[in-house]
C-alpha positions in Angstrom: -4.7 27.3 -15.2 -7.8 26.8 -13.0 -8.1 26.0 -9.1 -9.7 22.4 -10.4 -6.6 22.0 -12.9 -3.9 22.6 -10.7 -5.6 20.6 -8.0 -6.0 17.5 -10.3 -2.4 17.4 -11.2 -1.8 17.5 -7.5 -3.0 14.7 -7.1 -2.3 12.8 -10.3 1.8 13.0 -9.0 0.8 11.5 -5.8 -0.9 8.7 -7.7 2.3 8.5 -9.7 4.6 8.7 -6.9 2.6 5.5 -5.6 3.4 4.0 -8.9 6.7 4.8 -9.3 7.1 3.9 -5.5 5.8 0.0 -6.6 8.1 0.1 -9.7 11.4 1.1 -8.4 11.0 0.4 -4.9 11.8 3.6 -3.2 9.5 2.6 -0.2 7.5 5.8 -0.4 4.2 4.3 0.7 1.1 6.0 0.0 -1.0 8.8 1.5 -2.1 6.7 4.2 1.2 6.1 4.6 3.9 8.4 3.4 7.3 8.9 3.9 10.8 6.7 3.5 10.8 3.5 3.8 11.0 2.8 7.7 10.2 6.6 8.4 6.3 7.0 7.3 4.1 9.4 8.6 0.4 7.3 8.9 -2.8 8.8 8.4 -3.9 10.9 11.8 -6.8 8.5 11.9 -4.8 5.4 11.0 -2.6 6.6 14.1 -5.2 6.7 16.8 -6.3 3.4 15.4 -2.7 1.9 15.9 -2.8 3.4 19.5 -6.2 2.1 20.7 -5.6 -1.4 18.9 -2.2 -1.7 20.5 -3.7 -0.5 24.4 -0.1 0.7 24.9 1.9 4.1 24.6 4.2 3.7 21.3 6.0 6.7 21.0 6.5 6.2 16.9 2.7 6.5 16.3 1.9 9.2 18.6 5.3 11.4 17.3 4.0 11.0 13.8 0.3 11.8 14.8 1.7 15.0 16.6 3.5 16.3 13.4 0.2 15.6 11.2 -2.2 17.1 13.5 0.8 20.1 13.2 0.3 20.3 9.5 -3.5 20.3 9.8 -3.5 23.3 12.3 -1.2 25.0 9.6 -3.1 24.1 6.3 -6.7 22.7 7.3 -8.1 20.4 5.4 -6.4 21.0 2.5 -5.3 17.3 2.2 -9.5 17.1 1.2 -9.1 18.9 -1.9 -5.6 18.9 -3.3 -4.4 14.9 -1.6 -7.1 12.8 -1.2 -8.3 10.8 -3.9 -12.6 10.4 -3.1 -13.3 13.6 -5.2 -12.0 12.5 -8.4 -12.9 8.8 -7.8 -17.0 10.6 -7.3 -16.7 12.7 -10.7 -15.3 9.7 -12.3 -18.8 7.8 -11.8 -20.8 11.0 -10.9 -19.6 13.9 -13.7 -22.9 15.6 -14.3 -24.2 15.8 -10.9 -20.7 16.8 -9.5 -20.0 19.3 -12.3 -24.0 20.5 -11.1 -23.4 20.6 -7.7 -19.8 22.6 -8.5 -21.7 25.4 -10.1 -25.1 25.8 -8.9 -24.0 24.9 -5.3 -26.7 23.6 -3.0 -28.5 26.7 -1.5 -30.3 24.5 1.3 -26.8 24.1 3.0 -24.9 27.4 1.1 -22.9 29.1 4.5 -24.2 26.1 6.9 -21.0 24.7 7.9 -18.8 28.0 9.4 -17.5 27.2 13.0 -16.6 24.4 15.0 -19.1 21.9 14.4 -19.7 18.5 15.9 -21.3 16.0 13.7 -21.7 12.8 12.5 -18.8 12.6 11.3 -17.1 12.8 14.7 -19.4 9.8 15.8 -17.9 8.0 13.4 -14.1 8.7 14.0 -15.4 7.7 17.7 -16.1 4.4 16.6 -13.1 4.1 14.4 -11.1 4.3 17.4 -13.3 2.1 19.7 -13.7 -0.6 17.6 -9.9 -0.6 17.4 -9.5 -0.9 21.1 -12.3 -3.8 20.9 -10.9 -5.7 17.9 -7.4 -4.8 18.4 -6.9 -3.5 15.2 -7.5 -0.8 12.5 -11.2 -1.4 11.4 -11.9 1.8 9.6 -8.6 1.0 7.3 -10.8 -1.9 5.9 -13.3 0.5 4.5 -11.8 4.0 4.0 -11.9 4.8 0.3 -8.4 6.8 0.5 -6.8 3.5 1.7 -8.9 1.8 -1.1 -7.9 3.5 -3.8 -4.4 3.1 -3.5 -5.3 -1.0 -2.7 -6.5 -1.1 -5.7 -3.9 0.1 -7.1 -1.5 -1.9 -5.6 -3.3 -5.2 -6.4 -3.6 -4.5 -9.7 0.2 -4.1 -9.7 0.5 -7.2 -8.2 -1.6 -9.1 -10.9 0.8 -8.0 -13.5 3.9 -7.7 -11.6 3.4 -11.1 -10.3 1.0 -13.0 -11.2 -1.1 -12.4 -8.0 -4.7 -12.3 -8.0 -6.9 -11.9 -5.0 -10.2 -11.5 -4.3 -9.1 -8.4 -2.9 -9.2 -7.1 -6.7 -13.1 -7.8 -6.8 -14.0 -6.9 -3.2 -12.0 -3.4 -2.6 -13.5 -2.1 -6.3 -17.0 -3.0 -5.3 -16.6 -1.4 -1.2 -14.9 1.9 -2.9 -17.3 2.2 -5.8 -20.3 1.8 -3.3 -19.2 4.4 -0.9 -18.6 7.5 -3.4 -21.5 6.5 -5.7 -24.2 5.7 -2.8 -22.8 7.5 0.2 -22.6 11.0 -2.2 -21.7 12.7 0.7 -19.3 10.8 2.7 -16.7 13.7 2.6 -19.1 15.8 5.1 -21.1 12.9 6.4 -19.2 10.1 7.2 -15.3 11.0 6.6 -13.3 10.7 10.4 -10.3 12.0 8.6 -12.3 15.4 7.9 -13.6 15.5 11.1 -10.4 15.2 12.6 -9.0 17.7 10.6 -11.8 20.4 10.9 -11.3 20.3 15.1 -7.1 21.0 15.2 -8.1 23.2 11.8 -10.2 25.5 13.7 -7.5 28.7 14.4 -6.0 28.0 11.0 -5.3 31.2 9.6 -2.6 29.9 7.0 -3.8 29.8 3.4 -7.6 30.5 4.2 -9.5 32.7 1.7 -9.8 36.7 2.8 -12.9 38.7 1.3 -11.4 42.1 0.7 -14.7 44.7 2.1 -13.8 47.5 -0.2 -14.3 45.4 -3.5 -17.1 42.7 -1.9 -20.9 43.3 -4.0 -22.2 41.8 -1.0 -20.6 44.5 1.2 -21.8 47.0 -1.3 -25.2 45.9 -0.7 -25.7 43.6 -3.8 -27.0 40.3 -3.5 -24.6 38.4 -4.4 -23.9 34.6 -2.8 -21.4 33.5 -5.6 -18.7 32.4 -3.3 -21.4 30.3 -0.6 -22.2 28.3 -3.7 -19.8 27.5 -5.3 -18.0 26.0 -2.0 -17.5 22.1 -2.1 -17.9 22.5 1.7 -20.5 24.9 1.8 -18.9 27.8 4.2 -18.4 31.3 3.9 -15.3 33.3 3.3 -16.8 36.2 4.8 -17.0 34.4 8.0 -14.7 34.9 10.9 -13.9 31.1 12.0 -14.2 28.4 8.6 -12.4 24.9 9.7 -14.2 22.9 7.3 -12.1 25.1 4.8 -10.3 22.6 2.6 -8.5 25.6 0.6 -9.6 24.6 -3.1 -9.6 28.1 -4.0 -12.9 27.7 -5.9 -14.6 30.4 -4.3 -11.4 33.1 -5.1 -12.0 32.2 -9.0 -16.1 32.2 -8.9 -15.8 35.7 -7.3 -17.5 38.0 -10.0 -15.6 40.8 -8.5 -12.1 39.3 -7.7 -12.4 40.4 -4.1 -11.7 37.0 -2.6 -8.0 35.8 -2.1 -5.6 33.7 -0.6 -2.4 35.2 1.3 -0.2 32.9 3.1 -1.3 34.1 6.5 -4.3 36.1 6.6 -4.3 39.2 9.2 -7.0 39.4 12.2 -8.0 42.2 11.3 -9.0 40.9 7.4 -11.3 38.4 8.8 -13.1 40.6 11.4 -13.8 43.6 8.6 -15.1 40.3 6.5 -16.9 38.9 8.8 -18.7 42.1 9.9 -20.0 42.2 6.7 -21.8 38.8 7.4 -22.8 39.9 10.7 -24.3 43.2 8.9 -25.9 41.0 6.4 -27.6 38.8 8.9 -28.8 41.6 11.0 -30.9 43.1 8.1 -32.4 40.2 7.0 -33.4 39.8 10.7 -34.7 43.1 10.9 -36.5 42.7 7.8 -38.3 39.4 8.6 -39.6 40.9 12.3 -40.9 43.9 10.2 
C-alpha cells in the first residue's frame, strides 16, 4: 500500500470518527478539538488564541497547549500530512495540478525550505494571536480551513439531523473552497498551525527520513534529485536540520535506489554522514561555478 494510501485512510477515520462522534454522541470533538468530552486537547493555535483573547493565565489551555507543542517536538509536522484535512480538500478541486506538482516537484524551490526558517507564515500566526488579544476572541478560527472543514461537516449534519439550516452552510463552503483553490499554497504561505509546528519541530529526530550514504546515487556521484522533488514541502533528506518535515514518506518510496528510510529515532550520526553528502555536493558545484 502506498505512503499516499495509507495516509488517506488516516485521515478518512478521523473524518469518520467526527461522524460517528455527531451520531452517537461520544463527545470526541474534532481535530481542532479532540479528545473526551470535557477533556479536549485544542488546536496549539486555537490555544494561544484562547490565551490572548482571555488576557488571563488559564491553566487548562496552556496544560493542553504544553502537551501538543510535546507531540510536535516528537513527530513534526506530521499532523500536515497524515491529520489535517487542506491536502485532500486541494486535490479534490485541484487533481491534475496536485498530481503534477507530486511528481515533477517544483525545481525553483526543490531543497529551499531545510532549517529553521522564519516566514510569512509566522507573521501570520503573529496576528492570529494579536487580533485575539484586540477582539477578544479566536479570529483565525473563523477562517482556518481545518476548522472549516469539519463546520461544514457538522452543519450539514445539522440540516438533516434537525432540520437546521444556516447561512453558515453557504458561507463556510465558499471561505474553504476559496482558500485551497486560490491561495494554492496556504500550507507553506499562510498556514500559523505549520509555522508553529516547524519552530518546536526543529530537533525532531523521531520518524524523520535518514538517507543511507552507502546506497545514495547522489553520494555516488550521480545526479540524481528524486527525493528534493518529489517533497510536498520541498526539503532535503540529506540535510542535517528539516523541521518543515511533515513525515509523508513520499520521498522513501520515490527513491530509485531505496536508500531513504524512516527509523523511529534516527541516530546523529545518520544525519551528519547524510548531510555531508549535501555539504560535498554544494561545495563542487561551488567550485565548479568560480572555475
Amino acid at each position: 500500500m502506498k505512503m499516499r494510501t495509507k495516509r488517506g485512510l488516516v485521515s478518512l477515520i478521523v473524518f469518520l470518527s467526527v461522524i460517528v462522534g455527531l451520531v452517537v454522541h461520544t463527545g470526541t470533538g474534532t481535530p481542532s478539538a479532540l479528545g473526551w468530552r470535557d477533556i479536549a486537547a485544542i488546536c496549539p493555535v486555537g490555544a494561544l488564541e484562547v490565551l490572548a483573547g482571555a488576557k488571563a493565565f488559564l491553566v487548562h489551555p496552556i496544560v493542553l497547549l504544553v502537551v501538543i507543542l510535546i507531540v510536535g517536538f516528537c513527530v513534526g509536522k506530521a499532523f500536515c500530512s497524515w491529520v489535517c484535512p487542506v491536502p485532500h480538500v486541494r486535490s479534490f478541486f485541484r487533481p491534475k495540478s496536485a498530481k503534477k506538482a507530486r511528481e515533477e516537484g517544483d525545481a525553483k524551490d526543490a531543497g529551499t525550505r531545510n532549517g529553521t526558517r522564519i516566514d510569512s507564515r509566522h507573521v501570520v500566526l503573529l496576528g492570529t494571536v494579536a487580533s485575539s488579544f484586540a477582539f477578544g476572541f479566536p479570529v483565525f478560527c473563523l477562517l482556518c480551513p481545518v476548522g472549516l472543514s469539519f463546520a461544514v461537516t457538522i452543519g450539514i449534519w445539522n440540516l438533516f439531523r434537525f432540520n437546521e439550516a444556516s447561512w453558515g452552510l453557504i458561507v463556510f463552503p465558499l471561505v474553504l473552497i476559496a482558500e485551497v483553490v486560490l491561495f494554492r499554497k496556504w500550507c507553506t504561505t499562510f498556514c500559523p498551525i505549520s509555522a508553529l509546528l516547524s519552530l518546536v519541530a526543529s530537533k525532531s529526530r523521531v520518524l524523520r527520513p535518514v538517507v543511507e550514504r552507502h546506497t545514495c546515487l547522489h553520494a555516488k556521484g550521480k545526479r540524481c534529485t528524486t527525493c528534493v522533488n518529489i517533497c510536498p514541502e520541498r526539503v532535503d533528506p540529506h540535510a542535517m536540520s528539516i523541521p518543515e518535515c511533515s513525515r509523508c514518506g513520499e520521498c522513501v518510496e520515490a527513491c530509485p535506489s531505496g536508500a531513504i528510510s524512516i527509523p523511529l529515532l534516527a541516530k546523529k550520526s545518520e544525519l551528519q554522514a547524510a548531510s555531508n553528502i549535501e555539504n560535498t555536493e554544494a561545495t563542487q558545484e561551488a567550485s565548479a561555478s568560480e572555475a
